[in-house]
C-alpha positions, 0 to 999 in steps of 0.5 A, spaced: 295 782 308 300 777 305 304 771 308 312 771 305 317 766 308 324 766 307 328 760 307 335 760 306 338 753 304 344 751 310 351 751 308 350 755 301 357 759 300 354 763 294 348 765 299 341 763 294 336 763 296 327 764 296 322 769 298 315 764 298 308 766 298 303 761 301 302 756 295 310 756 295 310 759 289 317 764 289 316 771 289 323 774 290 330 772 288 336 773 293 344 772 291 349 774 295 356 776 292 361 771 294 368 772 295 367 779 292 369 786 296 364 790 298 359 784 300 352 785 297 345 782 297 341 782 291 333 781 291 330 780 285 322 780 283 319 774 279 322 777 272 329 776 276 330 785 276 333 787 282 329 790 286 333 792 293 341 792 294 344 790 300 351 793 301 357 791 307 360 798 307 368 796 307 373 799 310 369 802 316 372 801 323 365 798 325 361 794 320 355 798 317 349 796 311 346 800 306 340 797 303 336 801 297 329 799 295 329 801 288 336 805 287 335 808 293 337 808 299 332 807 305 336 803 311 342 803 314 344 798 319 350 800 323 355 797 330 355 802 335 361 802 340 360 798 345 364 793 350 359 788 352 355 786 348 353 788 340 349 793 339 345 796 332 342 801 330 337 801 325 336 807 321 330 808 316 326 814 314 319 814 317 320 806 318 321 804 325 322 797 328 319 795 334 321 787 339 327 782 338 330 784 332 336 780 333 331 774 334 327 776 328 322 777 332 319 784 332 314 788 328 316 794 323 312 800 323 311 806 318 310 813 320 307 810 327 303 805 323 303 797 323 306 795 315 309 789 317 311 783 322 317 778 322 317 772 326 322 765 326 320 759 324 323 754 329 324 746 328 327 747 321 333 747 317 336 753 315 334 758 318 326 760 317 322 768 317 315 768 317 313 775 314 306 777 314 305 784 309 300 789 312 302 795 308 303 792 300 306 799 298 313 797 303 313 789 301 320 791 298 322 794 304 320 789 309 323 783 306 330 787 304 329 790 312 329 783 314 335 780 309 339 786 312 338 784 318 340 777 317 346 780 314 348 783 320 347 777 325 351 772 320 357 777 319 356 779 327 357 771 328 362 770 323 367 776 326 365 772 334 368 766 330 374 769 327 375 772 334 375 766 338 380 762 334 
């Protein structure tokens, strides 16, 4: 089993920042685009190739996220219609995601088995993920699963404060 931590750097406008194993040593990469249409994510290994995509879908009446693992397409995070309170839906071939994902606080399985679980450090600045790996073979998917995820939370913040001006 390996420990991830994803720690993005507060206030950062172009959206870098590290994936880090235990002894703090950097193990993925990610960028966000800024200021560019479509938005994306780029997650990148140690020898900077990227890895996994992450893409806002634009033009699309509710919010929607495509996340390739390796050029392909594996994830879809989409806003389904509601008028309360927001609602997603993940979609993921065999992959499942269990618990309080809004929170990072969930589990992910793959094909019924535990591959992965995601928890929030709290008292940090910026916002901090502990990712433990159970299945190596998903380690990919799991931290673009979980950059995904924050994707949706801080365009969902960004939409409630643009709609509260």
């Amino acid at each position: 089993m390996r420990q991830l931590y994803i720690k993005q750097k507060v206030l950062s406008l172009s959206g870098k920042f590290t994936v880090k194993d235990q002894q703090e040593k950097d193990i993925y990469y990610v960028e966000g685009s800024f200021m560019k249409v479509p938005k994306t994510f780029s997650i990148m290994n140690t020898a900077r190739d990227e890895v996994a995509l992450i893409t806002k879908k634009v033009f699309s009446f509710l919010p929607k996220f495509f996340v390739d693992v390796n050029g392909r397409e594996v994830i879809t995070i989409k806003k389904e219609f509601s008028f309360l309170k927001a609602r997603y839906t993940i979609d993921a071939e065999g992959i499942e995601v269990h618990g309080n994902w809004w929170d990072m606080d969930f589990q992910v399985f793959h094909h019924g088995k535990l591959a992965g679980e995601v928890s929030k450090e709290w008292f940090t600045w910026g916002d901090s993920y502990k990712v433990q790996i159970i299945d190596e073979e998903l380690e990919t998917i799991i931290i673009a699963l979980v950059v995904a995820i924050d994707c949706v939370k801080a365009d969902q913040s960004a939409s409630s404060s643009a709609a509260s001006i």
